[in-house]
C-alpha angles and dihedrals in degrees: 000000000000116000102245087196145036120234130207107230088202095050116008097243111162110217134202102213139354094256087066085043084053091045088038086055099046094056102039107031086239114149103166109098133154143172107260126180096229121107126234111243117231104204120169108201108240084211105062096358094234114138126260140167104203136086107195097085112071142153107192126011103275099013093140124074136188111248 
């Protein structure tokens, strides 16, 4: 099975396309990638309505949505 993200061996980061892991790279040093099969969540915070693909910050239960 095909990887559908990119992950950042130093910190975990799941990335969408090698064009973000080139841009990932650039701004952190990091140089460990590698396919997962994981996919890279696409959450749009109900609250202030910025972008986010993690879970793991929330407010209030269900605050996140799908766009």
């Amino acid at each position: 099975m095909a990887g559908v993200s990119l992950q950042c061996g130093d910190c975990s980061a799941l990335l969408k396309s090698v064009e973000e892991t080139q841009e990932h790279a650039e701004l952190t040093s990091h140089t460990n990638f590698s396919e997962s099969t994981e996919p890279v969540l696409n959450l749009v915070c109900t609250t202030c309505s910025k972008p986010c693909r993690s879970k793991t910050v929330s407010p209030t239960p269900n605050s996140y949505s799908k766009p």
